[in-house]
Steps between C-alpha positions, in 0.01 A plus 500: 500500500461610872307774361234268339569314792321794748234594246377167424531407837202723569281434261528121618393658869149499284488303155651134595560256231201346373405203668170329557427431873257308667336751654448598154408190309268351768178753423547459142400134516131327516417354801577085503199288459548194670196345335645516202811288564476122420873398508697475849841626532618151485383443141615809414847392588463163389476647141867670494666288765791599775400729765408872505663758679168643501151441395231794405128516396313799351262548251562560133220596283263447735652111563733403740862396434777359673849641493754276614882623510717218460920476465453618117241780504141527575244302325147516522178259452145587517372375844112390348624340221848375566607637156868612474451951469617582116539834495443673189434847418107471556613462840722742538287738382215364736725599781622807404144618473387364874828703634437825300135495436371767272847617308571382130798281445729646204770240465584110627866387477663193628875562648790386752521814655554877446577811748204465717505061536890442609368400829645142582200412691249546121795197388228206539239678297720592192432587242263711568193656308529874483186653507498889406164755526436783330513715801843398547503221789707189449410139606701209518376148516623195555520262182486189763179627718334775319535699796591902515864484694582874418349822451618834358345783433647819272580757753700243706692373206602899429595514839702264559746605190578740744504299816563089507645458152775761557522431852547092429657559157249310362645426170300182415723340326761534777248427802301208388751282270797629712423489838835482660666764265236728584548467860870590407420773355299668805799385729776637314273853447400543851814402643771777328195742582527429859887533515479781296229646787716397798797703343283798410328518911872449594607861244179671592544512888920544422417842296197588748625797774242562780754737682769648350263538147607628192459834329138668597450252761385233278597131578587385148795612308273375142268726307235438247432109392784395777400696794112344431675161494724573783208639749228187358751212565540672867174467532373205317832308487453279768190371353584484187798273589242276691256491199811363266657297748157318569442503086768297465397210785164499333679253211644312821880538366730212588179321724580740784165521593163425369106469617401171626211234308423225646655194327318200364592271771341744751175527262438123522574471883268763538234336320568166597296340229499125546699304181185386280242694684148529309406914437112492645251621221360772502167540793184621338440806726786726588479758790534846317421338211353766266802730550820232481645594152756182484540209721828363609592156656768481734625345818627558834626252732385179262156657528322646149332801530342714256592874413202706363633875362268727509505918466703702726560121777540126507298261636649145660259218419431149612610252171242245612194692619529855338459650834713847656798460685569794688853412515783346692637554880877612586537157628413341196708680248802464792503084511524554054793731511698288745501271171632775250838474594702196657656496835300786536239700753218781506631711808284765479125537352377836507177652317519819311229701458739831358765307334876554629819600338492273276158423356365861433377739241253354195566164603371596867193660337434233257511244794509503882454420768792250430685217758900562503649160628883540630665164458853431693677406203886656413366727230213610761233439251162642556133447288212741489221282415125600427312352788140491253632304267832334627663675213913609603474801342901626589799363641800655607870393636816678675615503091132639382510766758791633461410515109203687633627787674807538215323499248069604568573747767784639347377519143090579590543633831245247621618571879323600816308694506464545132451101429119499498468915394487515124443880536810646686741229335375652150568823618876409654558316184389736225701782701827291508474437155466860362806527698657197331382635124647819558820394650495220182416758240779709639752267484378380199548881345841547642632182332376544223667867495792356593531209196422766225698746661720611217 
């Protein structure tokens, strides 16, 4: 297993798990007409009732539909004619087209989930409509919104047999209807390999002679399979130890330590969206208009505000007039996160035009410059928070911290000065792990010799 472990481990450096970002989704969609839309928000909701946790408008065969995510899923209503979306497979195929135009679609099926659609986060669209072409891609759409939540295309489903599905043991059966025994499972791997790779450093450097060497100088007694697994676990052992040790916090065993999301209490003081507050329709003319791919509603200190994605940015919006905010001071987002957490205040504001220790890499890339506010609380809880759109984007804590040197520096070596170099950390990685696979596949040999030895 810690062989796969090193193998697949680089192949994951390049191949991820399929996902479908919003970098990527944004350009596939038509640009929102607002003079198309006849029904406010506030009909919209009047038609299913509650309140959303969020509320979305795009355009859907060249109309424009609401999508409203509410405590059981996301439902959807055309916004010019106040119809409740049915999605049928006219639809679905309508969609699959706009997202892939030009290829032929071989095959529609309608499923829970398979390999590719585990996720947790596709759970409000299920089931979903599995859309295959003939050159191989995979879509999958939601059966709720007739929207594309996940792409796929052949090469990256080849590649990740030999990267995320070993490296995850992605046995769907296990992952997705068995969560917690499949987080077992990666604990009780990772953690024998680790004591297994403290004991072997702790042999190697016993039998290793610098001065008085053994016979022909050499500084291994071993030949053949065990002097190449003696001299690799000198020299990759440490790391290798690291890589497992790390492995095994990644499934967060016993709640040592974990990443930090911001809870829903913090959400709604955040917001601050008055009880029984009215969503604004939508204003005829929208700054940026002929570029904003979706439109979403939101609020920020009891005020609405509109959030127009477009290609490659966001854009902030005014909910009443249309008009281009150009976003929100220091100050402003200080006096709001005073609120986030009782008995609680911001101590430090500080604006970050190259991230920090802790907000780097493709999140840094995607997004920045960013506002970190240190509040004074016991856990010493801090927010990054997108000054354009008043969006907290991260959060962190002593816990969360801790969690991210143990486990993100240790296990992607995602530390100065290598946290925002893709390059050199490749080339560190990939060289530590040929000396992992070798110093596996030699230990793997000489047990194997030594179980069928006769």
């Amino acid at each position: 297993m810690v062989l796969l472990w090193f193998i697949s481990g680089v192949v994951m450096m390049f191949v991820t798990y399929p996902r479908l970002t919003q970098e990527e989704r944004i350009p596939h969609l038509q640009s929102v007409n607002p003079g198309l839309v006849k029904v406010n928000p506030a009909e919209a909701l009047a038609t299913f009732g509650g309140k959303p946790d969020k509320i979305r408008l795009n355009m859907l065969s060249a109309r424009p539909v609401y999508h409203l995510m509410m405590p059981d899923g996301w439902h959807s209503i055309w916004a010019d004619s106040g119809q409740v979306l049915s999605v049928n497979l006219e639809l679905i195929r309508h969609s699959a087209h706009a997202f892939l135009p030009g290829q032929s679609i071989s095959t529609i099926h309608l499923l829970d989930h398979d390999l590719w659609s585990i996720s947790s986060s596709l759970n409000p669209h299920r089931p979903l409509y599995q859309v295959s072409f003939d050159n191989g891609d995979i879509l999958y759409l939601s059966s709720h919104t007739s929207e594309v939540v996940l792409d796929t295309t052949r090469s990256e489903r080849a590649w990740n047999w030999l990267g995320s599905v070993i490296h995850w043991v992605y046995i769907t059966p296990l992952r997705f209807d068995h969560p917690e025994a499949w987080r077992q499972v990666i604990m009780w791997l990772s953690l024998p390999a680790t004591v297994m790779g403290l004991i072997g450093i702790w042999l190697g450097i016993d039998r290793m002679r610098i001065r008085r060497r053994y016979k022909g100088g050499r500084i291994t007694p071993y030949r053949g399979w065990a002097k190449w697994h003696h001299v690799s676990g000198l020299l990759a052992g440490a790391l290798c130890l690291t890589w497992l040790f790390s492995g095994w916090l990644s499934v967060k065993p016993f709640d040592l330590f974990s990443g930090r999301k911001l809870s829903a209490t913090e959400s709604q003081a955040w917001a601050a969206q008055p009880d029984g507050a009215t969503l604004p329709a939508l204003p005829a003319h929208l700054a940026n208009m002929n570029t904003l791919g979706e439109i979403e509603w939101q609020y920020f200190a009891g005020k609405p505000y509109l959030l127009g994605l477009a290609p490659q940015r966001s854009y902030l919006l005014d909910a009443n007039t249309g008009a281009l905010i150009p976003g929100f001071t220091t100050e402003a987002l200080s006096a709001q996160a005073a609120q986030l957490l009782p008995d609680s205040k911001v101590k430090h504001a500080t604006l970050l035009e190259h991230g920090d220790r802790y907000y780097y890499g493709k999140r840094l890339e995607a997004l920045s410059p960013v506002v970190r506010l240190d509040l004074d609380d016991v856990a010493d809880t801090s927010y990054y928070i997108d000054p354009a759109t008043s969006r907290i984007v991260a959060s962190h804590n002593n816990h969360s911290r801790t969690y991210r040197w143990l486990f993100a520096a240790l296990h992607r070596l995602d530390f100065a000065p290598f946290d925002n170099a893709e390059l050199p950390r490749w080339v560190i990685v990939i060289l530590f792990s040929i000396g992992g696979t070798v110093l596996s596949a030699a230990g793997l040999v000489m047990g194997w010799r030594r179980l069928t030895r006769a």
